[in-house]
VEXKOLBA-937983 format. One line per 3 residues: number of its first residue (from 1); their letters; for each residue x, y, z of C-alpha. Coordinates in Angstrom, 2 decimals. Each point is the difference from the previous one (the first is absolute). Example, Ala and Ser with C-alpha at 12.3 -4.5 7.8 and 13.67 -1.06 7.14 Angstrom:
REM VEXKOLBA-937983
1	AS	12.30 -4.50 7.80; 1.37 3.44 -0.66;
//
This chain:
REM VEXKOLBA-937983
1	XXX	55.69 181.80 176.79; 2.59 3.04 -0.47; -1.05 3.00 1.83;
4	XXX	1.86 3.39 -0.95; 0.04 2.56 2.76; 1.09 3.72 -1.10;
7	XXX	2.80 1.50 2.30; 0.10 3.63 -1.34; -0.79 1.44 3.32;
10	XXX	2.23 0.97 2.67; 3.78 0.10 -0.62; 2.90 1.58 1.02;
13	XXX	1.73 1.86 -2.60; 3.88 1.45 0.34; 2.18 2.17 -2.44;
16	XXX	2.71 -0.81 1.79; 2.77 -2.82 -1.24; 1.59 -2.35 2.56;
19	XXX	0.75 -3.58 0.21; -2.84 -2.52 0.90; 1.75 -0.45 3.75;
22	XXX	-0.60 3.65 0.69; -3.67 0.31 -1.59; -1.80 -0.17 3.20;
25	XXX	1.70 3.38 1.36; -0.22 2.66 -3.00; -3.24 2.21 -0.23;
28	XXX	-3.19 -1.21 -1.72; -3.42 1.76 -1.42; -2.69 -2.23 0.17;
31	XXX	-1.77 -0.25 -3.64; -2.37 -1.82 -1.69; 0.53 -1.54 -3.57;
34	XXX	0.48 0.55 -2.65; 2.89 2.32 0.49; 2.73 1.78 -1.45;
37	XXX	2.53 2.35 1.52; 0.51 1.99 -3.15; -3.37 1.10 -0.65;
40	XXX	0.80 3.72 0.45; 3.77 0.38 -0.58; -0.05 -2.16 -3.25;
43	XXX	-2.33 2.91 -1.56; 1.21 3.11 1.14; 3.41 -0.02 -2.77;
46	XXX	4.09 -0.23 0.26; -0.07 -3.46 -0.54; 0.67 0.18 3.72;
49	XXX	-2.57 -2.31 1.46; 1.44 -2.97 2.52; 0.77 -2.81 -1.60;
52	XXX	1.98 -2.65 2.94; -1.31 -2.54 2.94; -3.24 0.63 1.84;
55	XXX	-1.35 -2.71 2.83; -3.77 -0.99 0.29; -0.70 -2.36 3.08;
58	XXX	-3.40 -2.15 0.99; -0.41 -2.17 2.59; -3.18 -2.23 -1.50;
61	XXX	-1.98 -2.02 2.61; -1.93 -3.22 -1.55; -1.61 -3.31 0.90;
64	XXX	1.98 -2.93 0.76; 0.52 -1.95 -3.15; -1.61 -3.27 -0.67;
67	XXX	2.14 -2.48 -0.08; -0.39 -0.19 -4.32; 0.08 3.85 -0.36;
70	XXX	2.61 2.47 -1.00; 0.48 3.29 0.13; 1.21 2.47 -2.97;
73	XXX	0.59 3.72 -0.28; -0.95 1.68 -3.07; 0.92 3.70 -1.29;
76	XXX	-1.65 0.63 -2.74; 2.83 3.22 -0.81; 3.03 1.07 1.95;
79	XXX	2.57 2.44 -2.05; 1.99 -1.32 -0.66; 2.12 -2.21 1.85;
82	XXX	-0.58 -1.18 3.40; 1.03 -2.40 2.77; -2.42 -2.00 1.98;
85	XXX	1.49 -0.76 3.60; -1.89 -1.37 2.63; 0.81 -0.71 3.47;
88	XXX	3.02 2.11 -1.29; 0.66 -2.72 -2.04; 0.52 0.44 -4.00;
91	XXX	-2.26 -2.38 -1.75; -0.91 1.62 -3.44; 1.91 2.73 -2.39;
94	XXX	-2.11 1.20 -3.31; 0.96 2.45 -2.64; -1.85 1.74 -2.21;
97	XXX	-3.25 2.24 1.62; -3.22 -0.75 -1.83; -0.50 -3.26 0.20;
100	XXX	-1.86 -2.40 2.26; 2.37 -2.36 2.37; -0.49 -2.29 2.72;
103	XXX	1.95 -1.43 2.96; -0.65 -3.00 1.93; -0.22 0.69 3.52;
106	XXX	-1.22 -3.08 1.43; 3.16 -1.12 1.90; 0.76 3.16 1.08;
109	XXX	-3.21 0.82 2.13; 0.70 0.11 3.85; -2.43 0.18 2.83;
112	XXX	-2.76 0.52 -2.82; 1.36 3.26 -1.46; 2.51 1.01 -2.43;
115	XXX	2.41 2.92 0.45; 0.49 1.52 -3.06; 2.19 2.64 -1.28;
118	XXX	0.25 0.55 -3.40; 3.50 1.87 -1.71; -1.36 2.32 -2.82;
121	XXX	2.41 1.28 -2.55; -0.10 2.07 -2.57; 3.38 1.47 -0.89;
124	XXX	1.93 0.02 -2.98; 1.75 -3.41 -1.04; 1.27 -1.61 -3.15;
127	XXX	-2.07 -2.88 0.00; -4.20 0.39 0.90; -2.24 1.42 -2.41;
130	XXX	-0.87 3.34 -0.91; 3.38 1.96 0.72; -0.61 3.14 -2.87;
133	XXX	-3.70 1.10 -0.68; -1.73 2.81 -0.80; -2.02 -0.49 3.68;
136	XXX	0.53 -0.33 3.73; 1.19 -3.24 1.81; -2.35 0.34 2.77;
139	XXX	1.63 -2.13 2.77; -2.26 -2.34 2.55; -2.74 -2.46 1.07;
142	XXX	-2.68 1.65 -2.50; -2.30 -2.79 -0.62; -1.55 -2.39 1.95;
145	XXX	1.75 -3.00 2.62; -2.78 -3.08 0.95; 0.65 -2.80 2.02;
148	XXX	-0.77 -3.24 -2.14; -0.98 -3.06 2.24; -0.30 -2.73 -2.72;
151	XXX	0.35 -4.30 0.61; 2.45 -1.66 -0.20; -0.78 -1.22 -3.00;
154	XXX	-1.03 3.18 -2.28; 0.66 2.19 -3.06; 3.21 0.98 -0.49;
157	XXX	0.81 3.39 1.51; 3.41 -0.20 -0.78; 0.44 0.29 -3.91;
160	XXX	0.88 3.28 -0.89; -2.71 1.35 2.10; -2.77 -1.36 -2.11;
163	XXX	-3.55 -1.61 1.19; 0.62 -3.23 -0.91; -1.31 -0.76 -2.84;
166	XXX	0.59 0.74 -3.46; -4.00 0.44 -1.62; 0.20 0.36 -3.76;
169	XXX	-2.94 1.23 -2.08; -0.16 -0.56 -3.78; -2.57 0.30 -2.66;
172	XXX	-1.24 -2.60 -2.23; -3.05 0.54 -2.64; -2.90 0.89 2.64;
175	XXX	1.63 -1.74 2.59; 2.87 0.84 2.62; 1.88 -2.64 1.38;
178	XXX	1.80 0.73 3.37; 3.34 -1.44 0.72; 0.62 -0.30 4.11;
181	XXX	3.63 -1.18 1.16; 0.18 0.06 4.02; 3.22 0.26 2.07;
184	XXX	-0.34 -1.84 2.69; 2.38 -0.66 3.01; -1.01 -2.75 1.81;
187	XXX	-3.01 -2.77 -0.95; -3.51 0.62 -0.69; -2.26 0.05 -3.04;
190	XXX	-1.38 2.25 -2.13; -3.13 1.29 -1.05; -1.10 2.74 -2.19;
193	XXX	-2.94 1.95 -0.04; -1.17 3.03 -2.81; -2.71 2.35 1.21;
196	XXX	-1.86 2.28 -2.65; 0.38 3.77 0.99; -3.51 -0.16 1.60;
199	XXX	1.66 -2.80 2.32; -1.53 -3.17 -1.17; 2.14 -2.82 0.29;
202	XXX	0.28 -1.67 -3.95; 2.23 -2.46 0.16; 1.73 -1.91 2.86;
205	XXX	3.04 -2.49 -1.06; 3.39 -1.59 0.79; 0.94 -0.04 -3.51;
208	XXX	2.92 3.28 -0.37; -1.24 1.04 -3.36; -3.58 0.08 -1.45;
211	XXX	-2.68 1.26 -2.08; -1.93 3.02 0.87; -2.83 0.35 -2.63;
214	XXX	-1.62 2.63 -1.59; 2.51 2.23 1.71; -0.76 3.48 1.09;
217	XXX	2.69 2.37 -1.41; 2.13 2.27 1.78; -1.10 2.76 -2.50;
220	XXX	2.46 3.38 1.62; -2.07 3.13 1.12; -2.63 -1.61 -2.27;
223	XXX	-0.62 -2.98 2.76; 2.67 -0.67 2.13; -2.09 -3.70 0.41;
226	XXX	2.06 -2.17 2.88; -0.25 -3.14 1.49; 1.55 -1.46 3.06;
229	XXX	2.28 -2.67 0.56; -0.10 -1.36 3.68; 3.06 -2.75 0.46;
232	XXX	-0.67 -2.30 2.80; 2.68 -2.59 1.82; -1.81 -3.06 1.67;
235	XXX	0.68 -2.74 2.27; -0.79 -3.46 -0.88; -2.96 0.82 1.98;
238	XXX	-1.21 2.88 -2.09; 0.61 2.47 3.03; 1.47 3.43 -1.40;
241	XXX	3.58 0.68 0.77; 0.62 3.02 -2.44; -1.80 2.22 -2.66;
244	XXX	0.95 2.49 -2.19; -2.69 1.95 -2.06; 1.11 2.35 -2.65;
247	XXX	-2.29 1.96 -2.77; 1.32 -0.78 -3.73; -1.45 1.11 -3.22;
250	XXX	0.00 -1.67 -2.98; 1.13 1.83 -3.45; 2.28 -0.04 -3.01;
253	XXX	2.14 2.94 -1.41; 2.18 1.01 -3.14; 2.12 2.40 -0.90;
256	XXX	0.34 1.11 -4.38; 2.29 2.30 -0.80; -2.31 1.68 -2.40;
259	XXX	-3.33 -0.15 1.62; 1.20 0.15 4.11; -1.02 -2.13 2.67;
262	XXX	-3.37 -2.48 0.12; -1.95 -1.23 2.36; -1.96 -3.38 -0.23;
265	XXX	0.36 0.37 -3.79; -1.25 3.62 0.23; 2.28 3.59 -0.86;
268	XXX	0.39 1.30 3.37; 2.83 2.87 -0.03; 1.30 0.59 3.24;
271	XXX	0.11 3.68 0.80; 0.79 0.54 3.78; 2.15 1.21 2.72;
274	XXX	3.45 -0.47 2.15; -0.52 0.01 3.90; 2.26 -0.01 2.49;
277	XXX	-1.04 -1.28 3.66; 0.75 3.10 2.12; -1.46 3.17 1.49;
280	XXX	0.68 3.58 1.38; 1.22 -0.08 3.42; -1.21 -3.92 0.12;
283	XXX	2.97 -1.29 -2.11; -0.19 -3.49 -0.82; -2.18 -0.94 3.04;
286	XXX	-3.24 -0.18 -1.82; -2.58 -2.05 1.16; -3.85 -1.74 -1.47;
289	XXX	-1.81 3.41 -0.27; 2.92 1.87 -1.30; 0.04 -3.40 -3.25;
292	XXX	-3.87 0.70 -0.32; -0.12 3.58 -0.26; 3.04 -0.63 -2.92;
295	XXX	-1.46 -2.50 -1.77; -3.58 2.09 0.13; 1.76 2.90 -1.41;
298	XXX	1.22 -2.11 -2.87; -2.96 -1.92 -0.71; -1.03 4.03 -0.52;
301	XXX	1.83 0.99 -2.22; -0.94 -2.76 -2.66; 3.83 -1.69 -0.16;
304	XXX	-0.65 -3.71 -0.48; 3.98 -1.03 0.71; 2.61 1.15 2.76;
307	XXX	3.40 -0.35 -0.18; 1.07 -1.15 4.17; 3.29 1.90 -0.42;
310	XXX	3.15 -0.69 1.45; -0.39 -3.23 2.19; -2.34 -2.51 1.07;
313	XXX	-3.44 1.37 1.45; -2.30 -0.74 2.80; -2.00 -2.89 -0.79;
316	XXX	-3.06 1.69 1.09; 0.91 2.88 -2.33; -0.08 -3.23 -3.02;
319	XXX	-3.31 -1.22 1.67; -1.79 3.28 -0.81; 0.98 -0.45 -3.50;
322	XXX	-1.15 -3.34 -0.44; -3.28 1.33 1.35; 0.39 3.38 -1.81;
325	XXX	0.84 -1.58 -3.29; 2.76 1.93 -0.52; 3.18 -1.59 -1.75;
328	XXX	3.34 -0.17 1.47; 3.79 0.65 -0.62; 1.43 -1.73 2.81;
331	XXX	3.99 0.57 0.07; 3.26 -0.87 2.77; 2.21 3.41 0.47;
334	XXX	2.91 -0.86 -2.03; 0.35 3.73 -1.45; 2.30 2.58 -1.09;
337	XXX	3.52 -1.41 1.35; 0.94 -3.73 -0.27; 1.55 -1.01 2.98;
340	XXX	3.01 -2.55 -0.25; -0.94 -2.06 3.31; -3.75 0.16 -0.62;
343	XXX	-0.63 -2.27 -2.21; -1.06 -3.08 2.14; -2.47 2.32 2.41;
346	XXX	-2.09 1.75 -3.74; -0.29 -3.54 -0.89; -1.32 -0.89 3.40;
349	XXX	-2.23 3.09 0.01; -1.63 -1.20 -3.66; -0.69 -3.41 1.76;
352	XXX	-1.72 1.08 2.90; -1.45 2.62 -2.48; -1.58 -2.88 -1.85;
355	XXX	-1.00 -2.48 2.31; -1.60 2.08 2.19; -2.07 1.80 -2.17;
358	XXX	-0.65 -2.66 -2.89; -3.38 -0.50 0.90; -1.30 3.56 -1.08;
361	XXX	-1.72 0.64 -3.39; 0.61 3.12 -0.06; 3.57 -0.11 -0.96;
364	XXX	1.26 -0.89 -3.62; 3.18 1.24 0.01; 3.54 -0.56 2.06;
367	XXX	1.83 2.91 0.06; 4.00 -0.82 0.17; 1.61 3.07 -0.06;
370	XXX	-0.39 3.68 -0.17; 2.60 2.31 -1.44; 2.77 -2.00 0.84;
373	XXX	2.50 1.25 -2.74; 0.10 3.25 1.34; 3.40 -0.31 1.81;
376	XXX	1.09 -2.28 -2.37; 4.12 0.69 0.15; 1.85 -3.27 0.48;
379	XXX	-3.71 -2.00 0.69; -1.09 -1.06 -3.33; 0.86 -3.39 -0.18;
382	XXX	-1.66 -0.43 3.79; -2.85 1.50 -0.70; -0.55 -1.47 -3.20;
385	XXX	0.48 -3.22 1.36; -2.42 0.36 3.07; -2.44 1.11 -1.77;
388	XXX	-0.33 -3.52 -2.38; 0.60 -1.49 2.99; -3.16 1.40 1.84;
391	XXX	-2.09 -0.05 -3.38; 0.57 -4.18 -0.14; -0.38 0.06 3.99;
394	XXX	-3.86 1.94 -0.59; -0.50 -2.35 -2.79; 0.95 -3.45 2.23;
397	XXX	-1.78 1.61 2.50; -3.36 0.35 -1.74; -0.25 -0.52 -3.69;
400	XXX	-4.07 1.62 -0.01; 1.21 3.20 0.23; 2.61 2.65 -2.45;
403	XXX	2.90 1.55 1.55; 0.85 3.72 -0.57; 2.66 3.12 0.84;
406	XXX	-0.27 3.45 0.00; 2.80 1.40 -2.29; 0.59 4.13 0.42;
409	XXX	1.35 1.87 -3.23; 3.32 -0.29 0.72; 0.18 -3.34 -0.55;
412	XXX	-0.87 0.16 -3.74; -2.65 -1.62 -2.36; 2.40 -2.40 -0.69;
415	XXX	1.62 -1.02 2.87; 0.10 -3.41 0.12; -0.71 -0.25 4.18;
418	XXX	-3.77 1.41 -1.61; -0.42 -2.77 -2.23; 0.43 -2.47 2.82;
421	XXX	-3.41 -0.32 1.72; -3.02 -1.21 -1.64; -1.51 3.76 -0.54;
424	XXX	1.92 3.17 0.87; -0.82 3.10 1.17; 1.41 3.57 0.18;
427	XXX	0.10 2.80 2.53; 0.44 3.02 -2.37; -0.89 3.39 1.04;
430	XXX	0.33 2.24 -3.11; -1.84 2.87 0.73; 1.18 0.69 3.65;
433	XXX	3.82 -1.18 0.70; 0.53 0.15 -4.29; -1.95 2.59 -1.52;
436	XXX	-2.62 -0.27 -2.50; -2.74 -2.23 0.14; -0.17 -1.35 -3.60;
439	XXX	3.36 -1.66 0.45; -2.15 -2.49 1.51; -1.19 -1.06 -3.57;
442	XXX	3.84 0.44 -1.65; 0.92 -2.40 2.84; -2.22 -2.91 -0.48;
445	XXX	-0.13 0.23 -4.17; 3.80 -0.55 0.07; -0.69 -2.96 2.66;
448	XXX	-2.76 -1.87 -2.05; 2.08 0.64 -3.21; 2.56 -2.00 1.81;
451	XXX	-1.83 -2.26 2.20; -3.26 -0.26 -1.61; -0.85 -4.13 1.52;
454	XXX	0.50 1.46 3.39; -2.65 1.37 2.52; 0.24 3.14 1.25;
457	XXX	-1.24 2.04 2.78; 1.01 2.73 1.96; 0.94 -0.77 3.80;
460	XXX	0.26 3.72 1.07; -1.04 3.65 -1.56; -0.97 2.62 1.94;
463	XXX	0.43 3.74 1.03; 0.64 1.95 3.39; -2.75 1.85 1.68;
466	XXX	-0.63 2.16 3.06; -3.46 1.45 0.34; 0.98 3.35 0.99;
469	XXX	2.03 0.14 -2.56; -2.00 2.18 -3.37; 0.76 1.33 -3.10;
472	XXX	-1.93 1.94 -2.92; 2.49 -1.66 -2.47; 1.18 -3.70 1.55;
475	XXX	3.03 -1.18 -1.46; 2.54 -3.23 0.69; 1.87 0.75 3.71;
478	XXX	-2.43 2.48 1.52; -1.37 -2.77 2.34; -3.87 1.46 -0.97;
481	XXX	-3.07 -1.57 0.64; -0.94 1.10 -3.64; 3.22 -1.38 -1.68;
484	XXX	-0.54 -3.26 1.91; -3.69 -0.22 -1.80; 1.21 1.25 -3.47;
487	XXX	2.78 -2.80 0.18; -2.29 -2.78 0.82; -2.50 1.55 -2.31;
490	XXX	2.12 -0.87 -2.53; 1.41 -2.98 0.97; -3.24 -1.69 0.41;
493	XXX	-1.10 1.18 -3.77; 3.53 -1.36 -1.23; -1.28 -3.43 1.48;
496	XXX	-3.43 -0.01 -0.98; 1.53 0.05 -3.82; 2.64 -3.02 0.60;
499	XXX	-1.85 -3.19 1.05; 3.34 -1.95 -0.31; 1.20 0.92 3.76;
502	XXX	-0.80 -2.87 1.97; -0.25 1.75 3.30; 0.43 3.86 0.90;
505	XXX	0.79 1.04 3.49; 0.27 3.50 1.11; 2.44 1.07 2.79;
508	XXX	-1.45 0.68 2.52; -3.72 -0.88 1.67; 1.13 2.15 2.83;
511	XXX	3.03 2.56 1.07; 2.90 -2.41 2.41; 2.50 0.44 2.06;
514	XXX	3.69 0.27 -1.29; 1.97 1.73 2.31; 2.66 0.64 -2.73;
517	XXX	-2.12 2.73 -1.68; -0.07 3.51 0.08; -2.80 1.39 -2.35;
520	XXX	-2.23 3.27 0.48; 0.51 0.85 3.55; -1.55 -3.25 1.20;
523	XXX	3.34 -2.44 0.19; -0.15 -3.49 0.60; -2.67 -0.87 -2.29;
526	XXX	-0.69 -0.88 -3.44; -2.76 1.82 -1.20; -1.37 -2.04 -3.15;
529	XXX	-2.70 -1.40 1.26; -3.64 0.50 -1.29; -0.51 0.49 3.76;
532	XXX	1.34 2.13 2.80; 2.12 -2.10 3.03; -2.27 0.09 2.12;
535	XXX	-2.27 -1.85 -2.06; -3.02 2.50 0.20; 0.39 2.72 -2.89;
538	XXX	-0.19 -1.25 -3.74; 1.56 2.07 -2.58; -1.58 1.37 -2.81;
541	XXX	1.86 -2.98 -1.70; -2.09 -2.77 1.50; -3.15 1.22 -1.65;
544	XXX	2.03 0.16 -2.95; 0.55 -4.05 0.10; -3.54 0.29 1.32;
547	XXX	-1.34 1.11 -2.99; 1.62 -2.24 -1.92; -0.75 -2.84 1.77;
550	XXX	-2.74 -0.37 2.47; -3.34 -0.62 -1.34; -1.63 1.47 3.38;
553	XXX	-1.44 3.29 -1.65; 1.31 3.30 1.42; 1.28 3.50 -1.11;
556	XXX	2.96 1.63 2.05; 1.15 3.80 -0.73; 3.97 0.23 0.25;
559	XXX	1.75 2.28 1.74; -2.24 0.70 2.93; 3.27 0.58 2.07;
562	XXX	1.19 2.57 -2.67; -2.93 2.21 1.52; 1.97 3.37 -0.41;
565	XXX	-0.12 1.17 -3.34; 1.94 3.30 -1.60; -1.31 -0.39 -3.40;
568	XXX	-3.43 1.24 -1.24; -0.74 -2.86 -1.87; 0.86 -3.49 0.58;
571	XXX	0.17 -3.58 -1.58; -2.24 -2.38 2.39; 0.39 -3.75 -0.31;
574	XXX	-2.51 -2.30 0.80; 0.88 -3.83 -0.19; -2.71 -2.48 -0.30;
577	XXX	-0.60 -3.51 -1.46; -3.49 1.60 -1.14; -0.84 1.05 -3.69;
580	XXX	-1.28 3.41 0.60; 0.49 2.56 3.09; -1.60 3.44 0.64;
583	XXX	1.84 2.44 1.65; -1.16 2.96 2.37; 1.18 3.31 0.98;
586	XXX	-1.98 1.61 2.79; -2.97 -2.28 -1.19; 0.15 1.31 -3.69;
589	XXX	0.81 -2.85 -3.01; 3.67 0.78 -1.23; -0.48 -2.77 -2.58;
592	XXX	-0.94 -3.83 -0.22; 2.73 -2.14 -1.86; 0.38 -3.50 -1.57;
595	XXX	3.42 -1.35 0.86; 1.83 -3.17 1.32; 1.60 0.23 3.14;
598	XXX	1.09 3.53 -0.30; -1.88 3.06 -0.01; 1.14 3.48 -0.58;
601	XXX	-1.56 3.21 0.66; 0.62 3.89 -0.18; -1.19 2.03 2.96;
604	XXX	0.18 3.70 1.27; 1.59 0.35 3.19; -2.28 3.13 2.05;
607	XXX	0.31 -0.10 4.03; -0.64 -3.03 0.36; -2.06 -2.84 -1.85;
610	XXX	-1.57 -2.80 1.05; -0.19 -3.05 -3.11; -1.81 -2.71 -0.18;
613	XXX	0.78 -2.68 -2.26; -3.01 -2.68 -0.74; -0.78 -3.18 -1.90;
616	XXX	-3.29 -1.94 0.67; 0.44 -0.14 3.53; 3.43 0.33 1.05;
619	XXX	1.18 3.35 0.71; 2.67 1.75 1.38; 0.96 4.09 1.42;
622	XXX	2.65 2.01 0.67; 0.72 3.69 1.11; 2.69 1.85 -1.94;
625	XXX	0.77 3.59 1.09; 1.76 2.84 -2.12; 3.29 1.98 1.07;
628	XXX	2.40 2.22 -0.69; 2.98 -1.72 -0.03; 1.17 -3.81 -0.40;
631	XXX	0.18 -1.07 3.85; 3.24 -0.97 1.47; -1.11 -2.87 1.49;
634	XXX	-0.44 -2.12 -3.69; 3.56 0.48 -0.98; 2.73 -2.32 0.19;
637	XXX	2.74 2.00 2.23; 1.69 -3.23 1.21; 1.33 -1.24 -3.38;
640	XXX	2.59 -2.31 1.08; -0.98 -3.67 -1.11; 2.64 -2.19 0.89;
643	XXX	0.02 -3.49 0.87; 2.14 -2.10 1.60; -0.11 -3.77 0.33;
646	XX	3.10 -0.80 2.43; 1.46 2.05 2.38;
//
């Protein structure tokens, strides 16, 4: 039976670049995985953070092998390329840093241990996989490493990464029928068992593809229903020499481009989020609780779809989803800049991509590309051709799902690179880089007028924010919590009246880390998310998308962090997905007020107030106190908001 032993914990960890023969004598920190050695300087601005050679060693003491047992190393993400040597020895090179590999170490075990040092890289090169981005390349070991002991004969562990076995789910009448194809290496034979998602075992068989009746639907936030599939490898005997159990979840989808995406038949318009994996002063080092506290903060705010921007995620990341409901955008980092000498490792990142995280309902979309005609001088002909290339390649690869890119304005609503994918989408931001928010419905008129057949979403809209950042009157650049709200406000309300998009996604769940910015005195970071960095304050703009929505009743008053105020009367908002709200001031009824999502208010400003805002039994307070003057502290005084994507 395969037994997988986690090997996160003590290592030896050095910033230093030398050649394998003089690894042993350079100074090391000892550190525990995940890690990365950027997690500070890739945040703090100048596009200035290291980006070169770092060493991580590990001596790893373990049983003797059985006779029919090998060993295998698996690192589940290392940015993002890296050379496995052990014994000093170089047995393994991989590019491209979020992806799961493995390395067979059998052979190379001595005296029952295995001296590893691993060659991390992330520096500039002309040929691995994001090069230009709009976030930082956090360089090291920053997921987990196991130790696989598997038989002789087992599941493949050497196809792209992938479990070893391809488990397809389909849909027919009342019934699902489940496809199974195993990889095996070696001999052995196969039986398949589907447990309910109580855990009873309902149907046992050798047969790779059969009925499942009266299937239970995979139904989104709805119920997220899921079965599992355990894969078993016997001897002739019927002893157990492998398993592999994965959860699956059967469903159907379809995209219109009048009426938007569908779910088992049903309208189901995807209105969600963006989310990037990192985290102040953590970088890209995240780890279980860090996924569940995102994915809690999500489910929160009502969004039924995220968009895993700009690489492959943490399985355990597309594992919550599955159990979440939530429906995926899964997409390989070939974005902004084609690179001539990069075409064979994107095409290997959209294979491991695929195969490793096939199995997961949750996604319905491949994403191909992102923004890849923005340096477009002397590239068009590559990057038109790569990108048919890795649409067929998604399609050969799995033909259940639709393949996708995310197009910026730039590019053009006719652009034929947009027209290549199965559905597009677009990252436009009018109303924060472009003024004027209603250019948003100019834009997509004159695209349906010329592409009216296609589906449309939009990959990417969203506005900066810093929460002590204020403004009486918010308008486009000032980097206010209030413009932040207005613009989603109204972005939100542009969608609810245009059922044709087939997905929405706004950018971002949460402030990241790109170390090219320089934005409101806090460089380093982009500051669209709904959420602060840190992952613990939520704007005024998440109960915004809140409001629109969740259907977990609550009432929040904005601009609780805009406490000071120098006007006598004032404007409060109060969003809520409730019909009617009261609101208080210093326990007396300003007024009580029918509305949908948004609710407006006029209140005198004395010393200071207390309000109370209240529907059935959700309520909500804040203090606001009156002064003199407009303080300092809310104004933008660092105005510079420049960007810079290479060095």
């Amino acid at each position: 039976m395969r037994k997988i032993i986690n090997l996160n914990q003590e290592w030896f960890f050095s910033k230093l670049s030398c050649d394998i023969k003089d690894v042993d004598t350079i100074e090391k920190e000892k550190i525990n995985l995940p890690h990365t050695w950027n997690a500070f300087d890739g945040q703090d601005g100048g596009m200035d953070y290291y980006r070169g050679q770092c060493w991580y060693h590990k001596l790893i003491q373990l049983e003797k092998l059985k006779d029919d047992e090998l060993a295998y190393l698996e690192f589940n993400g290392v940015n993002s390329s890296c050379d496995i040597y052990i014994n000093k020895k170089n047995v393994f090179h991989h590019d491209g840093g979020y992806s799961t590999f493995r390395v067979n170490v059998t052979d190379y075990i001595k005296d029952n241990a295995i001296d590893l040092n691993v060659l991390v890289d992330n520096k500039e090169n002309d040929n691995t996989y994001p090069q230009t981005a709009d976030f930082t390349f956090y360089g090291g070991i920053y997921r987990d490493v196991n130790l696989i002991i598997v038989n002789k004969n087992h599941f493949d562990l050497d196809y792209f990464g992938g479990p070893g076995v391809k488990i397809t789910p389909r849909v027919q009448g009342n019934n699902g029928v489940l496809s199974v194809t195993p990889y095996i290496k070696g001999n052995g034979e196969v039986t398949i068992q589907l447990f309910d998602q109580e855990g009873h075992l309902i149907i046992e068989t050798k047969e790779e593809k059969f009925v499942v009746e009266n299937v239970r639907l995979w139904q989104g936030l709805k119920d997220p229903y899921l079965y599992k599939v355990v894969v078993l490898l016997k001897d002739q005997k019927g002893h157990v020499l492998d398993e592999i159990s994965k959860n699956i979840g059967f469903r159907y989808f379809s995209v219109d481009h009048n009426k938007g995406f569908f779910l088992n038949g049903e309208s189901y318009p995807l209105r969600g989020v963006c989310r990037h994996q990192d985290l102040k002063d953590v970088g890209n080092a995240v780890n279980k609780e860090h996924h569940d506290r995102d994915m809690a903060l999500i489910k929160e705010i009502g969004a039924n779809t995220v968009r895993l921007a700009h690489y492959q995620h943490d399985d355990y990341t597309l594992d919550l989803c599955d159990k979440l409901g939530l429906i995926i955008w899964a997409e390989v980092p070939y974005i902004s800049k084609h690179l001539d000498n990069g075409n064979e490792n994107i095409e290997n990142q959209l294979k491991e991509l695929i195969i490793q995280q096939y199995h997961h309902p949750s996604i319905v979309v491949w994403g191909i590309s992102n923004e890849i005609t923005m340096f477009k001088k002397g590239r068009k002909k590559q990057f038109m051709e790569e990108n048919i290339k890795l649409n067929k390649l998604a399609h050969e690869l799995d033909d259940t799902r639709l393949t996708t890119m995310a197009c910026f304005s730039m590019c053009g609503p006719l652009n034929k690179v947009a027209k290549i994918t199965d559905v597009t989408s677009w990252n436009l931001y009018f109303g924060w880089y472009v003024p004027f928010k209603f250019l948003n419905k100019l834009w997509f008129s004159f695209y349906r007028l010329f592409n009216h057949k296609r589906c449309v979403g939009m990959s990417e809209y969203g506005a900066e924010a810093m929460i002590n950042l204020h403004s009486n009157h918010p308008h486009v650049g000032d980097s206010t919590e209030e413009y932040q709200a207005d613009y989603h406000e109204y972005m939100l309300n542009f969608y609810a009246k245009r059922p044709y998009f087939w997905a929405t996604h706004i950018w971002n769940m949460f402030d990241f880390g790109s170390d090219g910015r320089n934005h409101g005195g806090d460089p380093g970071v982009n500051h669209k998310g709904l959420v602060t960095f840190d992952h613990q304050t939520k704007k005024d703009s998440f109960y915004v998308c809140k409001a629109y929505w969740s259907e977990e009743p609550f009432v929040y008053i904005a601009g609780k962090r805009f406490a000071k105020r120098d006007k006598k009367n004032m404007v409060v908002k109060v969003y809520s997905n409730q019909k009617e709200v009261s609101l208080y001031s210093n326990d007396k009824l300003v007024a009580t007020k029918k509305s949908e999502h948004v609710f407006k208010f006029k209140v005198k400003v004395n010393e200071e107030i207390h309000l109370k805002a209240v529907s059935g039994e959700c309520v909500d307070e804040a203090t606001f106190t009156k002064v003199d003057k407009f303080p300092e502290e809310y104004k933008l005084h660092a105005k510079s908001n420049n960007y810079s994507w290479e060095k």
